[in-house]
N, C-alpha and C positions, 0 to 999 in steps of 0.2 A: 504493500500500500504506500508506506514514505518514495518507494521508488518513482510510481506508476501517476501519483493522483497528484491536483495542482498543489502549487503551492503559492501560499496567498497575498503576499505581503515580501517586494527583493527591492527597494530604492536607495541608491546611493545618491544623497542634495548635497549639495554646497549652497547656499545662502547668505545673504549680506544683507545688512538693512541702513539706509543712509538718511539720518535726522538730524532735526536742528538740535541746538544746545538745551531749546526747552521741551524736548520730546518730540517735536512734531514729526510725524514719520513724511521723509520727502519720493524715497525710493527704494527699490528691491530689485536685488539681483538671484536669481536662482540657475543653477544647473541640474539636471535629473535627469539619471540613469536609470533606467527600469531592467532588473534581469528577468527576460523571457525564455530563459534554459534554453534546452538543446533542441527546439521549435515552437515557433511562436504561434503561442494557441489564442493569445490575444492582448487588446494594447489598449486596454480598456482603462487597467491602471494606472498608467501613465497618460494617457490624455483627459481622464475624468480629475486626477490631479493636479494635473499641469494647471487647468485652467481657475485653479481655487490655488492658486499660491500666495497672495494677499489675502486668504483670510477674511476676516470680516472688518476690513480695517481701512480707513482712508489713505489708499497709498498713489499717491498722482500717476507714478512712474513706475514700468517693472522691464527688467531683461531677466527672458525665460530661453533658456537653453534644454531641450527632452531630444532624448535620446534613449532608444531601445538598443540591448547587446546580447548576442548569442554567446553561451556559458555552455558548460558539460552539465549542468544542474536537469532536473524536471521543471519543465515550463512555470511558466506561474499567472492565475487567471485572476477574473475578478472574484474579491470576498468583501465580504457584508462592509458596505459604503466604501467600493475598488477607488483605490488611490486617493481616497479622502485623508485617512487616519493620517497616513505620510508626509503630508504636504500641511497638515494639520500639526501636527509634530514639532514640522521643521520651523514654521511660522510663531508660534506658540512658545516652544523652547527660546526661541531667537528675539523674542519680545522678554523673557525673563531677564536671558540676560543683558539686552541693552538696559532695562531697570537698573540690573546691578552694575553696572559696569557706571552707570551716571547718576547711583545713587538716587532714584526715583521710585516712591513706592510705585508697585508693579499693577496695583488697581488702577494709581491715577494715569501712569501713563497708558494705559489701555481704553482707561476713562476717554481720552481726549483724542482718542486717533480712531473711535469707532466709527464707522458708518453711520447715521443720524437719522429716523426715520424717515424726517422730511426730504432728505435725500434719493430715498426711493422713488420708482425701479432705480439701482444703482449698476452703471456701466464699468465692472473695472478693469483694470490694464491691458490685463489679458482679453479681454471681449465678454464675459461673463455678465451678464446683466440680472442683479441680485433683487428679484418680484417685489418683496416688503421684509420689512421686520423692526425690530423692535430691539436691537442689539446689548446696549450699555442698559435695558430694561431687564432683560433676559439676567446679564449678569448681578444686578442686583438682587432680583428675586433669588438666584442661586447663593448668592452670597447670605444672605437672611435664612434662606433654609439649610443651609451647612453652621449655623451658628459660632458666623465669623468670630463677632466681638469676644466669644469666651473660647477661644482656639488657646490664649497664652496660660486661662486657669487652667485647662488642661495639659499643656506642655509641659507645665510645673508638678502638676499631678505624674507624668509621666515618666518626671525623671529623676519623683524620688522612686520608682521602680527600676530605675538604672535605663529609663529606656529613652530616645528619641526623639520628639513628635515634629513631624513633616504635613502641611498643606501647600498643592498646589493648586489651582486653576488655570482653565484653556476654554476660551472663547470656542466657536466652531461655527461655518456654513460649508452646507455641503447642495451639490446640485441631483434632481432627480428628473428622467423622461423614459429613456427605455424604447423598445423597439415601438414605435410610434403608429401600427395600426391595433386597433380591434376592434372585435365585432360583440353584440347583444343581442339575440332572441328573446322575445319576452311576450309570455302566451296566455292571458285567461282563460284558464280552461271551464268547460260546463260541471267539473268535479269539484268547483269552488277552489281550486289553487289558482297561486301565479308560478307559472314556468319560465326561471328565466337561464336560459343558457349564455354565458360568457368563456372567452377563451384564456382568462388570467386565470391559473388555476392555486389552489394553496396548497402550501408545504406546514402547516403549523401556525397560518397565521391568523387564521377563524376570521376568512375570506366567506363564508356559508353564513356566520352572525353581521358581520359589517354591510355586505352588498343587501341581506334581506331586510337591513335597517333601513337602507335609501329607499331601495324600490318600496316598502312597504311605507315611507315616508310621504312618497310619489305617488300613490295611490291611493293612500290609506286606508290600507289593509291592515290587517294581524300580520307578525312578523312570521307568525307558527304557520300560514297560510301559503310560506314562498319556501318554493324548491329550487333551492342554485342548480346548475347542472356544470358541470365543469371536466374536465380530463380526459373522456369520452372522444374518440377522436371519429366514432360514428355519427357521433354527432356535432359537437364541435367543430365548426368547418374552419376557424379564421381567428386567430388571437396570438396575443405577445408573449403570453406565459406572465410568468411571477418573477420580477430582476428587479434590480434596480430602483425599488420604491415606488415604481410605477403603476400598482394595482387599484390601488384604493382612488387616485386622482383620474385615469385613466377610466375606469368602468362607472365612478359614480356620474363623470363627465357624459358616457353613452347612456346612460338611465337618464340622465336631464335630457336632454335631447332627444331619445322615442320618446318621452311624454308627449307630446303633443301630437304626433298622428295615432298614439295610442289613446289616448282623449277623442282624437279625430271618430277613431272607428267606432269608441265607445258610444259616440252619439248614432253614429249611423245606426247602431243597433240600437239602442233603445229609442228612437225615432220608429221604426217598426213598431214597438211595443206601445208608444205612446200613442201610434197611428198619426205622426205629423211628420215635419222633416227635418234633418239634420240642425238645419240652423236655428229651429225651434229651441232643441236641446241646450240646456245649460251644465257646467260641472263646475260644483264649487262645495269644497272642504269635504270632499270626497265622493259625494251624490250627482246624481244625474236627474235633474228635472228637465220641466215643461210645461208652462202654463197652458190650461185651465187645472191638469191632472195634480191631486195631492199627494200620487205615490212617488215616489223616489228608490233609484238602484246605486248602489255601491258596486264595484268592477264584478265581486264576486257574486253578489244577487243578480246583476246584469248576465253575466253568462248561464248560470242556473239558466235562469229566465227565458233567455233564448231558445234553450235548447231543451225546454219543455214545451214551451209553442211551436217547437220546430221549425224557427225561422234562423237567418243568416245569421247565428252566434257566432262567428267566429271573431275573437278582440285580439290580434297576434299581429307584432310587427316585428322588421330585422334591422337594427340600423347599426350602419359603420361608420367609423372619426379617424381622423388621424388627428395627432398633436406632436408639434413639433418645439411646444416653446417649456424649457426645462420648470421645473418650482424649484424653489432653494429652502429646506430647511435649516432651523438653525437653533442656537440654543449657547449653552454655558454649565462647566461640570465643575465641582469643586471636590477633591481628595483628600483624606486625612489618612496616613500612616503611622507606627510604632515599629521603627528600629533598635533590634538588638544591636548595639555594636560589638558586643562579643563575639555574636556567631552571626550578624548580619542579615537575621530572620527579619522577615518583613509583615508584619500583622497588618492587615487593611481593616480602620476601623468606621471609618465613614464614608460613605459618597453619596452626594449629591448632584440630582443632573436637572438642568430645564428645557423642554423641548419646545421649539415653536414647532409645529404638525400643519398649520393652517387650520382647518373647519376638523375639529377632531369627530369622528364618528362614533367610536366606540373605547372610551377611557380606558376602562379595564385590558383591552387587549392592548393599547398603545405604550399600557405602563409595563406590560410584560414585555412587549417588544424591545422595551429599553432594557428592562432587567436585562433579557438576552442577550442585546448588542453591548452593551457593559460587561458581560462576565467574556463573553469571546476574546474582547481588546483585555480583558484586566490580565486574561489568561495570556497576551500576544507579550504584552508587557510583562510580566512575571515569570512567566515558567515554559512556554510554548520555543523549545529551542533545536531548529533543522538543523543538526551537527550535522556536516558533508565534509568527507575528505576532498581538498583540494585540486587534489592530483585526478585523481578518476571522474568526480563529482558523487560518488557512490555515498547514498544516505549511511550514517553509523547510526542512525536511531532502528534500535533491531523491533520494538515495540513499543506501546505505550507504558509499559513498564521504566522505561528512558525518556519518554518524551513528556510530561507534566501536563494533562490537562486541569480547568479550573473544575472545582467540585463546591457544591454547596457551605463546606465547610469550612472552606478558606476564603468565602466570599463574605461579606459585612451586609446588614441589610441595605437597602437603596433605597434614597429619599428623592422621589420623582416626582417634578410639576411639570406640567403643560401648558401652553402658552397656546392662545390660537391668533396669529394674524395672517388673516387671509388673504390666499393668492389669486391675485386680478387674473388671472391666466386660466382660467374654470369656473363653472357658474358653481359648484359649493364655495372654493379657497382654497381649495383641500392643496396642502406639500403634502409630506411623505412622514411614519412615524417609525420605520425600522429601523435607520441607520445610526437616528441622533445618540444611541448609547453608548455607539462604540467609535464613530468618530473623533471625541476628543480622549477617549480613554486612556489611548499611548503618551500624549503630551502631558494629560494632568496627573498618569500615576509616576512617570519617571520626575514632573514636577515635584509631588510632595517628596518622595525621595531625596530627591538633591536637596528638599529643605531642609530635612531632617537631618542630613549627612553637613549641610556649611559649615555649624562652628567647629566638624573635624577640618575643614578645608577642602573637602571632595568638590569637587567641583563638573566635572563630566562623568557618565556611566552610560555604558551600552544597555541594550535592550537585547533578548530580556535579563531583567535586574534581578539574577537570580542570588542567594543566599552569599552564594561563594565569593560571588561579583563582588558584589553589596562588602562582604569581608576582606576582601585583596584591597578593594578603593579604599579603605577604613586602616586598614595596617599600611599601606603606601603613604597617605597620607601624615600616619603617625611616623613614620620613616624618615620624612622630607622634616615633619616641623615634629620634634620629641618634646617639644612643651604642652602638647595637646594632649589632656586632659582622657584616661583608660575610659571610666564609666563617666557619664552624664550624671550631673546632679545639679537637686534646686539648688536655685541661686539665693 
């Protein structure tokens, strides 16, 4: 399997960021390497990246150098938000340390270089043109829900335990579109359902609850009343599948749109019934009148109906979209860690994330989403490490027994808000809610680390930040400077 299957996540940046004296960010330089192993399965990572290399941040000017290269490795494709987390990373990390380097706490100057609502849609360097948002909002909400102000009682608490404590934060926008056709059937049948076949199908993401929300919103029907049909490729003739973020904005967009010839037909039919004509028919707050008559039909008594009198019930339309223009979700994560510095063990005790989604549909499943894209990145950053011999490219991870994945166990609970600001690009608003968890997750968990690790001096660590890592950076640095202090303690 390590040999055979992709692998998710290979960017080598260089990055530069050029400001004035009082923080103003003026420009960005990047270079990016994407390793596509030993055939290129795809370049998804590196040009979904490339083009979010500023961030969410006013930067007037950028030079962007991408570059894909053939390696002896196994390819490497797109994973959950391809080439966001990266470029997320690089941006995020490189805003800490201009802070430190100019001696500026790291909120204000992020404060004062974000993109500004009123700036919206925002055009940047690269061409990316960012729909709405609510940026330096995002991150205060994050900041109030990760309970900034009492981060320092806790450090103190921390280290009379001999241990640590590291917070970072990482801003994040990421772009969502995906293969840009699909299609929708959608069928009242005379058994009182709605049938509606779509060709985004789900893996996990409770695609069957979300879609039966809208259409059942759109018609107002019971939700218990609608059968998704999805996977089926007998029947299923035409759709993008599930990538990219693109399911939920994409199919709620084709349900807005057959409403109205499916409203169309519904009159045509109950015009029969009413024995007048179509134009007679009115539809509102989910009934079907006609003056002089005091009866009324909802989609589902309309079809019964018809097809008890044996006339023309059929209420079934197919309609197709494309969309070509991306949503940007976005949001703000904040990290707390507890470093051993004895043996470099990394305890994750807090995270906080805020997601802007656009028009959220269904909470519960959005905040899972983020659970998941959170523990994947906490697991990329942490423990998740492709050891390859050089020479051959031949994986050494012989199983998972070697390779670390995240387990419920070592994960902290997750404080998740949702933010909606709606995307002019769709008649809900709807962005995207898979990806916002694990986007910034590589930037903010190697942030709080390197917090936690300063007053040894640490100052750089690879990814992932495993135990030993964490323990080489921490005796190096007691190496270089021998006044630095074994165990941590209150001050």
């Amino acid at each position: 399997m390590f040999l055979t299957d992709y692998q998710g996540r290979d960017l080598l940046t260089r990055v530069a960021l050029a400001m004035r004296a009082g923080g103003t960010f003026l420009a960005l330089r990047a270079d990016n390497v994407s390793n596509v192993g030993a055939r290129c399965a795809s370049l998804s990572p590196l040009g979904k990246g490339s083009a979010l290399v500023t961030g969410n941040y006013r930067i007037p000017a950028a030079s962007l150098r991408s570059r894909a290269v053939f390696t002896n490795t196994m390819p490497t494709n797109a994973y959950r938000s391809s080439g966001r987390p990266e470029v997320t990373y690089a941006i995020e990390r490189l805003v800490d340390e201009a802070a430190r380097r100019l001696g500026i706490d790291r909120i204000a100057l992020r404060r004062m270089n974000l993109v500004a609502p009123e700036e919206m849609p925002y055009l940047n360097p690269i061409g990316a043109r960012y729909d709405s948002g609510t940026y330096e909002a995002n991150m205060d909400l994050a900041i109030r829900t990760a309970e900034w102000d009492g981060f320092e009682e806790r450090r103190r608490a921390a280290a009379t335990r001999g241990r640590l404590l590291g917070r970072g934060l990482a801003n994040y926008v990421e772009s969502s579109i995906g293969a840009p056709r699909e299609r929708t059937e959608i069928e009242v049948t005379p058994a009182g359902r709605v049938r509606v076949v779509i060709g985004t199908g789900p893996s996990g993401q409770g695609h069957e609850t979300s879609f039966a929300q809208v259409v059942g919103a759109l018609l107002a029907v019971p939700v218990a009343a609608i059968d998704i049909v999805t996977g089926d490729t007998d029947i299923v003739s035409v759709g993008g599948g599930s990538h990219s973020g693109r399911s939920m904005h994409h199919s709620a967009t084709l349900f807005a749109k057959a409403m109205p010839e499916l409203v169309a037909r519904g009159k045509r039919v109950a015009a029969q019934l009413f024995g007048t004509s179509p134009e007679q028919v009115s539809f509102a707050e989910g009934r079907f009148t006609a003056p002089p008559h005091n009866q009324s039909f909802d989609f589902l008594e309309l079809a019964r109906e018809a097809a008890r009198l044996g006339g023309d019930g059929e209420i079934a339309v197919t309609c197709d979209n494309e969309m070509h223009d991306p949503v940007f979700p976005n949001g703000c994560a904040v990290f707390e860690v507890e470093v051993d510095p004895e043996t470099g063990i990394v305890e994750l005790t807090r995270y906080s994330v805020v997601d802007d989604v656009g028009r959220c549909i269904n909470p519960l499943i959005v905040h899972g989403q983020t659970h998941g894209g959170a523990a994947q990145a906490i697991g990329e950053a942490l423990w998740e490490e492709c050891a390859l011999d050089p020479a051959s490219g031949q994986p050494l991870n012989g199983s998972f027994l070697d390779y670390a994945l995240p387990r419920a166990d070592n994960l902290p609970f997750f404080a998740t808000r949702i933010v909606e600001v709606l995307s002019p690009t769709n008649p809900f608003g709807i962005k995207a809610g898979g990806e916002g968890g694990c986007t910034p997750a590589l930037a903010v968990v190697v942030s709080a680390i390197l917090d936690a690790l300063a007053p040894l001096g640490v100052r750089e660590i690879d990814m992932p930040v495993t135990p030993f890592k964490v323990w080489r950076a921490i005796q190096a640095a007691r190496m270089a400077d021998p006044g630095i202090k074994r165990v941590a303690v209150a001050d």
